[in-house]
N, C-alpha and C positions, 0 to 999 in steps of 0.2 A: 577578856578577848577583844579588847575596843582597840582599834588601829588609828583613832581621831587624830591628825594633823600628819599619818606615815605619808609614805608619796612609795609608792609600790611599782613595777612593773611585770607584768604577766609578758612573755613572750606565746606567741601563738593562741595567745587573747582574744580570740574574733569570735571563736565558736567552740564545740560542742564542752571538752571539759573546760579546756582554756575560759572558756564566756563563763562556764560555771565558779570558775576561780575567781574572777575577774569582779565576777555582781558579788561575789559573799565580800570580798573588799574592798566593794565602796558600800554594802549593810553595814560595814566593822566600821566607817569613818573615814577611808583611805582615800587618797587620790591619785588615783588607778590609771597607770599608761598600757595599752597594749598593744604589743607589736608581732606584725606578720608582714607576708608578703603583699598581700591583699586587703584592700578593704572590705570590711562585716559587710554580708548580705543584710543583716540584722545587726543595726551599734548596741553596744551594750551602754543603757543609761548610765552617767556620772561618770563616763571612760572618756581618753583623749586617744587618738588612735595615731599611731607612729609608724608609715612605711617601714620594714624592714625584713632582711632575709640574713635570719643567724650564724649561718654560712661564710658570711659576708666580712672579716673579721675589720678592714677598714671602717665599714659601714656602723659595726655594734659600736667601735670605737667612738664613733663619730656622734651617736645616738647619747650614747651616757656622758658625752663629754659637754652636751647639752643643756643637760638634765641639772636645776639646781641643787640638787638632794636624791639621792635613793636610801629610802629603811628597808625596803624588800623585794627580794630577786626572788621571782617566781621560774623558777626552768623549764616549762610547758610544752615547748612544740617540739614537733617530734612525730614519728608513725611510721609506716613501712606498710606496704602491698607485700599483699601474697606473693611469693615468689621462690620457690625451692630453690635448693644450693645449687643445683646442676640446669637451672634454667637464667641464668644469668654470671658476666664475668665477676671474678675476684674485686676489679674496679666498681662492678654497678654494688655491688654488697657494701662497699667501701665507704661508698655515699651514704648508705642507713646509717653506719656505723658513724660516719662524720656529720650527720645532723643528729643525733640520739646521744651522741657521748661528747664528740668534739665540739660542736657548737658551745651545751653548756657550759664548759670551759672558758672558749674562748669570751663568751659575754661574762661569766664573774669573775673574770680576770680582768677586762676592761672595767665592769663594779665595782673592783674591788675599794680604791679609794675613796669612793662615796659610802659603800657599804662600810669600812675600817671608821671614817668618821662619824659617821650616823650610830658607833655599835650597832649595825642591823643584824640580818639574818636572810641563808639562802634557805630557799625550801625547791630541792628538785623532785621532778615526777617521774618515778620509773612506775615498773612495769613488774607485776606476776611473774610476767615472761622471762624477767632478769633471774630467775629463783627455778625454772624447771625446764625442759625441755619444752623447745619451740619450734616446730617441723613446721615450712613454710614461711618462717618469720626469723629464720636461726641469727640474720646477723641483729636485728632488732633485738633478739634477746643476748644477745652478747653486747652489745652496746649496754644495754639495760640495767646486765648486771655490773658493768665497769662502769658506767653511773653512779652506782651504788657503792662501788668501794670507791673511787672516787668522792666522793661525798664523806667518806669518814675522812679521809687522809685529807682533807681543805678545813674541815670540823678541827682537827689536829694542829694543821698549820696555821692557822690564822686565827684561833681563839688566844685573846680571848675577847677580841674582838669583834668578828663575827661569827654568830652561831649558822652549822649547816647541816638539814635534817631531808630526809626524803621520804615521800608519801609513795609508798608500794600500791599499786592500785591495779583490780580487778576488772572486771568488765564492767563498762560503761553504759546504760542505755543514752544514745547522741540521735542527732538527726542522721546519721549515718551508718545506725546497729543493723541497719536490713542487709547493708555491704557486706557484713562480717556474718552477720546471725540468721539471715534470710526474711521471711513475712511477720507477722504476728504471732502461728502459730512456735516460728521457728526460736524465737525473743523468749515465748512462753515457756518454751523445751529449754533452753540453756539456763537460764534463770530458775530453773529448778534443780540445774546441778550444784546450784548453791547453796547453802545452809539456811541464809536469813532469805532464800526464796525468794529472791529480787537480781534483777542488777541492783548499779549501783546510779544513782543521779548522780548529774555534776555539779548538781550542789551540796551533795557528802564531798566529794574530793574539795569543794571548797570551802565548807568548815575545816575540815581538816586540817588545810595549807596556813586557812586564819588563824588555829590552834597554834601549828609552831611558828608563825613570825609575830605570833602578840608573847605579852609577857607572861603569861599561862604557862610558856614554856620558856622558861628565863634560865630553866638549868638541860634544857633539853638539847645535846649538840650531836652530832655525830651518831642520831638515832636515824632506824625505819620504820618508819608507823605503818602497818598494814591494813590498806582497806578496801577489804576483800571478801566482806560480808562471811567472812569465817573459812573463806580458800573454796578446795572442790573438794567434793567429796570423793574419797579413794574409790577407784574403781572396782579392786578386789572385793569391797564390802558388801557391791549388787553381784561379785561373779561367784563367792564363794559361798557353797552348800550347806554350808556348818554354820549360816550367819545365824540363823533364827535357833539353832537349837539350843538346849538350856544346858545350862555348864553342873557337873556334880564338882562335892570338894575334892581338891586333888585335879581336879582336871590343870592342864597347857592353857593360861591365857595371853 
């Protein structure tokens, strides 16, 4: 899993997973660009930091066209506010949808050439959310999941040349889980909806991301690695009556 001499770029690289991404690939050897619209409150060591808004399609053009080399396009930024369907227009939804699905497009489409040469590899970052019902986040999670099928059908087209895999990812503890999760105690209650009884750090998602663009995963294209500390646990299994009771043979399981 060593990346010694890649030349990587993490988009929305500044902070909470993004940052996490970004340090596991310059531990791996990489030389890590990351790009957002803002400069790090906090730089991530061994990082180069590149104005940029993904949105932007001039702009990403302009960015990679730059660049003497890409081996790894990281798909990273991305997010959405709470927002119910009926509290904003069709236009402001539009906008989740076109930084969460269209952006990453538009940047490994402008990669692609360095990436095609390099034989590299994308590694997009969707979401849980792309996989189940998302009340409050709904166009988030439709982006998310067209992310995701996107990502096979680029895995399809362009192998075999470059490989493209996406990292499915659960909750995150960030400097910004109090937004979503509330206090401490609130961190403590969600994280116990989970199997392995954690979030997830952002430096799991960023082993991870190291996994599929080192050669570890040299046959790995058009997958989604879920990490998700084991998903959520079904709801039915705290509501139903019959959970503890003991099964005879013959019994409905």
């Amino acid at each position: 899993m060593e990346l010694d001499g890649k030349v990587a770029v993490v988009t929305g690289g500044t902070r909470g997973v993004g940052a996490g991404i970004a340090r596991a690939f310059v531990r791996a050897g990489a030389e890590v660009v990351v790009c957002a619209r803002h400069p790090p409150e906090v730089p991530v060591p061994g990082t180069e930091f590149a104005p940029l808004d993904v949105r932007d399609a001039e702009a990403v053009r302009h960015l990679c066209g730059e660049l003497p080399r890409l081996d790894v396009l990281v798909n990273n930024a991305g997010g959405s506010p709470h927002r119910p369907l009926t509290h904003a227009s069709a236009d402001r939804h539009a906008r989740v949808v076109e930084l969460n699905l269209v952006a990453p497009l538009t940047v490994s489409l402008a990669a692609y050439e360095h990436l095609r040469r390099a034989r590299g590899s994308i590694v997009m970052i969707g979401s849980v959310s792309g996989g189940r019902p998302s009340p409050g986040t709904a166009a988030y999670g439709a982006a998310k999941a067209g992310l995701e099928n996107l990502s096979r059908s680029m895995a399809v087209e362009w192998a075999p040349d470059i490989r493209v895999n996406t990292l499915v990812v659960g909750m995150v503890r960030t400097e910004l889980s109090h937004l979503h999760y509330g206090d401490r105690d609130g961190v403590a209650a969600v994280a116990r909806t989970v199997p392995l009884g954690r979030l997830a750090e952002p430096s799991d998602v960023g082993r991870a991301a190291v996994f599929l663009a080192s050669d570890a995963a040299a046959y790995i294209s058009g997958a989604s690695l879920l990490v998700h500390g084991g998903g959520e646990r079904p709801a039915f299994l705290d509501a139903s009556t019959a959970n503890n009771e003991t099964y005879t043979e013959g019994d409905p399981r």
